[in-house]
Backbone as a ProteinNet text record, in pm:
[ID]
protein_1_A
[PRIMARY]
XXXXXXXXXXXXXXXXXXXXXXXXXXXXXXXXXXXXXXXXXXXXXXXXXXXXXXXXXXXXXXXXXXXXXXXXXXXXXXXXXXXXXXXXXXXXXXXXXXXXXXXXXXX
[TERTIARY]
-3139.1	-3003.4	-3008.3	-2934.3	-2894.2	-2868.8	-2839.3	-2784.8	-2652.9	-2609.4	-2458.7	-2372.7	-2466.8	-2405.9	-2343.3	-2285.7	-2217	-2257.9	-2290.8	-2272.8	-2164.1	-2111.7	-2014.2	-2030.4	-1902.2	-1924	-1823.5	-1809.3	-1727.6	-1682.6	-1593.6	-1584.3	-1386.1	-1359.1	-1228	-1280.9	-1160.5	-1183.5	-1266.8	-1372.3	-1469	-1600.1	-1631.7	-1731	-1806.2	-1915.2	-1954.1	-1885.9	-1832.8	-1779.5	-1656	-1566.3	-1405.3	-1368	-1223.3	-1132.8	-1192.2	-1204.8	-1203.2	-1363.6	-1455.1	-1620.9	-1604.1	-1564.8	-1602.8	-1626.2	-1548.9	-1588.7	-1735.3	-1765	-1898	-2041.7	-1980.6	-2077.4	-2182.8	-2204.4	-2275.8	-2385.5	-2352.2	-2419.4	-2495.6	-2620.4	-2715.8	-2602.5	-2635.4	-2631.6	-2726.7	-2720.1	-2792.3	-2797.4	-2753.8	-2778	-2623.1	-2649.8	-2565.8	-2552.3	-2444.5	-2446.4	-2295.4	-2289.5	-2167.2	-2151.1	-2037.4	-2004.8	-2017.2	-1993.9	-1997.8	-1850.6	-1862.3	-1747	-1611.3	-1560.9	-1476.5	-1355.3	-1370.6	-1283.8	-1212	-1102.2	-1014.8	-1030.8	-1038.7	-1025.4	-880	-756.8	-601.7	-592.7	-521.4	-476.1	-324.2	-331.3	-212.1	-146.3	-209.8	-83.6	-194.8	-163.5	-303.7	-420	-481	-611.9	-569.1	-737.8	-762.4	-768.4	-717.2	-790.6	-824.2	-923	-1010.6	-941.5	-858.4	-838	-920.2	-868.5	-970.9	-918.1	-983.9	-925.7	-968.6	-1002.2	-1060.8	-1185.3	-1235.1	-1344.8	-1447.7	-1446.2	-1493.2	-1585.3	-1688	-1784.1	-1742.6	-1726.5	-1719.2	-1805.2	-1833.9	-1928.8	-1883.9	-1934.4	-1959.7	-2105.3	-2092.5	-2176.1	-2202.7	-2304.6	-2338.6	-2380.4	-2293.3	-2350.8	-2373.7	-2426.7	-2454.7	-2383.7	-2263.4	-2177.1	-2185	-2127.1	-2133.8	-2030.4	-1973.6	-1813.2	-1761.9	-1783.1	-1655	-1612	-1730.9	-1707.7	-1592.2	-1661	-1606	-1452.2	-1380.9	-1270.7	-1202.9	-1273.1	-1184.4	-1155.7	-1290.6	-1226.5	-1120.9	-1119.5	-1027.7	-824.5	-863.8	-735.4	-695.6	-814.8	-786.4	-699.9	-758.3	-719.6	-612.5	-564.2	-483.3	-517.1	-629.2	-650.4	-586.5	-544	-576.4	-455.7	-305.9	-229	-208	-253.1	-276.8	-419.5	-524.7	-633.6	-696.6	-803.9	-830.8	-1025.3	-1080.3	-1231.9	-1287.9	-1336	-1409	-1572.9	-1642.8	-1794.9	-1795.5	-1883.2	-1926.8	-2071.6	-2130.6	-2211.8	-2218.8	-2349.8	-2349.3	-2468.8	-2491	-2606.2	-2629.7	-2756.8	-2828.6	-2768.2	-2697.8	-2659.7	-2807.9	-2892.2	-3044.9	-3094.5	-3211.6	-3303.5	-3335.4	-3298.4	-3342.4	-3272.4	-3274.8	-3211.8	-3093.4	-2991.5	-2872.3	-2879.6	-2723.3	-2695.4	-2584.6	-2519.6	-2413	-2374.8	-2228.3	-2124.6	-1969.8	-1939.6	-1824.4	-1772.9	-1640.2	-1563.9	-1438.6	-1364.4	-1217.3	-1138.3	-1057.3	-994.5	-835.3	-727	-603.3	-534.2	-485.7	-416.4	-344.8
-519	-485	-367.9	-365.7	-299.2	-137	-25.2	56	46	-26.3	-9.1	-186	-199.3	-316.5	-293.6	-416.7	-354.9	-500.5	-502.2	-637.8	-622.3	-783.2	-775.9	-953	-939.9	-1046.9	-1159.4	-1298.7	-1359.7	-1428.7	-1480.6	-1620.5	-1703.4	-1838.9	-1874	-1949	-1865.8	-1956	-1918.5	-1788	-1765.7	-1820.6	-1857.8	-1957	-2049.3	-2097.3	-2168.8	-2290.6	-2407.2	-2456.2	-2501.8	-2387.1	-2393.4	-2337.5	-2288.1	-2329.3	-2185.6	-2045.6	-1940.4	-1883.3	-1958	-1939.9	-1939.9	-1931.7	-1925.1	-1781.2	-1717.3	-1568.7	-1517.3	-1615.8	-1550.6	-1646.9	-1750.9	-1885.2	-1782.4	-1623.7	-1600.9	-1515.3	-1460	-1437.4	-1503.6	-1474	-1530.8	-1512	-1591.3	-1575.6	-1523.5	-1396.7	-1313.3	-1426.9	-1396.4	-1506.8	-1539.6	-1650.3	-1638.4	-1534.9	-1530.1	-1400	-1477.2	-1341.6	-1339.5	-1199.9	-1204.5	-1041.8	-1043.5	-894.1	-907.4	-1005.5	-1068.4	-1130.6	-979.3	-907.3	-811.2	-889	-954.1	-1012.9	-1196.4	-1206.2	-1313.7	-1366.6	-1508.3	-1571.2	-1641.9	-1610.2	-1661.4	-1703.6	-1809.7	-1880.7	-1867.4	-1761.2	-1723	-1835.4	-1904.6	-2026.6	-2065.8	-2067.2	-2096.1	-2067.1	-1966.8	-1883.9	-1844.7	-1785.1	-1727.2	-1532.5	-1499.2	-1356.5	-1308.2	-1215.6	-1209.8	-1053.9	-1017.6	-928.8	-866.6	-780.8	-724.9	-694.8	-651.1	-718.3	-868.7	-924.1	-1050.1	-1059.4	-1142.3	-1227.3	-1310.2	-1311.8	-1465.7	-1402.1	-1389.6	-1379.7	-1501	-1404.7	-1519.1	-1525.1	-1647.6	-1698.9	-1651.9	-1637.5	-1657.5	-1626.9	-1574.1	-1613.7	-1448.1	-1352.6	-1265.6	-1218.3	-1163.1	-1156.1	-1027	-985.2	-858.5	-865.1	-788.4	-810.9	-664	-680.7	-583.5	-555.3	-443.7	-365.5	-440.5	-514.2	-606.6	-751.9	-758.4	-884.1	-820.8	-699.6	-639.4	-632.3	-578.5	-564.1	-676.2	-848.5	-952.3	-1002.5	-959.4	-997.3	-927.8	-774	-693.8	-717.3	-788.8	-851.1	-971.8	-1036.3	-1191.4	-1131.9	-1069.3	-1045.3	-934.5	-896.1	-793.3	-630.9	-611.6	-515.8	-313.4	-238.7	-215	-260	-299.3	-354.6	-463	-561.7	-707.2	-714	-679.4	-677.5	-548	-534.5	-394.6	-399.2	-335.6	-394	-262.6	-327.1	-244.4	-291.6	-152.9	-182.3	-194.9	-300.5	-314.7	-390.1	-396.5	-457.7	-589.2	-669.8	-849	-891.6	-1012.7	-1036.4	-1150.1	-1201	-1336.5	-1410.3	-1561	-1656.2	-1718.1	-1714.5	-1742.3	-1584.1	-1589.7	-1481.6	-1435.8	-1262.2	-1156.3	-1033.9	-919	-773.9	-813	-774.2	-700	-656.7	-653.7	-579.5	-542.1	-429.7	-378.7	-518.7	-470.5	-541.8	-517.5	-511.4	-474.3	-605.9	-630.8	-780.6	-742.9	-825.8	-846	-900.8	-776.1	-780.6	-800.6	-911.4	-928.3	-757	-705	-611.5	-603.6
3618.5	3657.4	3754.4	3862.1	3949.8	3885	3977.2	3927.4	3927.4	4086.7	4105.6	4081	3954.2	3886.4	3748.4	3708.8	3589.8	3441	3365.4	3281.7	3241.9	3256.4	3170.8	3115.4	2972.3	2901.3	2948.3	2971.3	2988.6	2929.1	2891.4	2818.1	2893.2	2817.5	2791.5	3004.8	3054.3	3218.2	3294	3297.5	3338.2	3335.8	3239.5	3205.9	3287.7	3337.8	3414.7	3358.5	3465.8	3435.4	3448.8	3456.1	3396.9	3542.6	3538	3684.8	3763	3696	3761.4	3805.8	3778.4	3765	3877.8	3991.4	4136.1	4159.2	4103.9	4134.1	4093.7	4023.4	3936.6	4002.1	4061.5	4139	4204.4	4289.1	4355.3	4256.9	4129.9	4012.4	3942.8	3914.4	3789.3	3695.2	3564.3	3415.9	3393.7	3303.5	3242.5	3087.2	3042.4	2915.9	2839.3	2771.9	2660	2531.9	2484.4	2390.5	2320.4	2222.5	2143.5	2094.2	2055.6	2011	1836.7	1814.9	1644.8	1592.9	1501.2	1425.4	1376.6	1503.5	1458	1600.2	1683.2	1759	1704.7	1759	1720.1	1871.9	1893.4	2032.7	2044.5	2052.4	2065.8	2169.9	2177.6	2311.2	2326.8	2480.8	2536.8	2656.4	2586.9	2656.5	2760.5	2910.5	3002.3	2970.6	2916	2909.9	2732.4	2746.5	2617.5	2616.5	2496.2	2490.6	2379.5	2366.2	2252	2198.6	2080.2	2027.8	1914.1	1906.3	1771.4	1677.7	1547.4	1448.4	1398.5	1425.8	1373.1	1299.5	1264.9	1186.9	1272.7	1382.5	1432.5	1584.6	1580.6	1712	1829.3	1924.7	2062.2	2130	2172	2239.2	2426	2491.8	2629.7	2659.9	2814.5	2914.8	2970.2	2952.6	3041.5	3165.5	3256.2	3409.1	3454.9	3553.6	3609.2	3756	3779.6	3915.3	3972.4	4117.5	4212.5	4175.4	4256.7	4238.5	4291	4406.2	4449.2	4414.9	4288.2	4205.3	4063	4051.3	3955.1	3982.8	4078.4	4097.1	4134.5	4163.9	4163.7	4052.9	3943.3	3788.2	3722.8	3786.2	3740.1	3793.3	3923.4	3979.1	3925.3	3868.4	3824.6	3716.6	3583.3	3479.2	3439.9	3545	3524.8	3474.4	3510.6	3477.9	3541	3458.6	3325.8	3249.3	3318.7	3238.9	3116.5	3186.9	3069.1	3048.9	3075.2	2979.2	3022.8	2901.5	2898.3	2906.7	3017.9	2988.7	2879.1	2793.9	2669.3	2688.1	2615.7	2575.3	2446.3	2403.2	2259.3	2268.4	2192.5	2156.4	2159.2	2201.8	2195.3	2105	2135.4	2075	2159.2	2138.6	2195.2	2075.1	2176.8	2064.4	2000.2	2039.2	1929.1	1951.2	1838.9	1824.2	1961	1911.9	1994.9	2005.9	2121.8	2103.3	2102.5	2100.3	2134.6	2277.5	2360	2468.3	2489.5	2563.9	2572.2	2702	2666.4	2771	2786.3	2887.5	2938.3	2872.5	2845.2	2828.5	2885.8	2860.9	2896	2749.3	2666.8	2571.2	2610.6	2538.8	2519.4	2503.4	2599.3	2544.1	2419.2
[MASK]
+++++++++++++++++++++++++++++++++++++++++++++++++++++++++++++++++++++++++++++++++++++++++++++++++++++++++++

């Protein structure tokens, strides 16, 4: 990882795959992961957001972005109004360390 990069965690329309991954198309995947079972994954109607307070580990997709990837996820998602980027802890969805990650939490 870069210095003037950032990880962060993705999941819901970010995801390789799904409608908004274009922003992320010029990024490796760092790996799959999940968070501790202390987040809820709710569906806000179009999209998903992951609050806390819950029971249930979410699954996504880890990437390492530049600032100006960083700030189109931060425009996609409304940031800091409608979502809020937090650090917590992940894990490898199979055996291995732990890693920090930025995500995108449901205000």
């Amino acid at each position: 990882m870069r210095a003037t990069s950032t990880r962060v965690f993705v999941y819901g329309t970010l995801r390789a795959g799904e409608p908004n991954h274009y922003l992320l198309d010029h990024h490796a995947i760092v790996r799959c992961a999940c968070n501790e079972p202390t987040f809820e994954l709710v569906s806000l109607g179009a999209f998903p957001a992951m609050v806390a307070g819950g029971a249930t580990p979410v699954v996504g997709e880890v990437y390492d972005v530049d600032a100006v990837t960083l700030a189109a996820l931060d425009r996609l998602e409304g940031h800091p109004r409608f979502y809020e980027r937090r650090t917590f802890p992940s894990r490898r969805r199979r055996r291995g360390r732990g890693l920090r990650a930025a995500d995108r939490t449901g205000a």
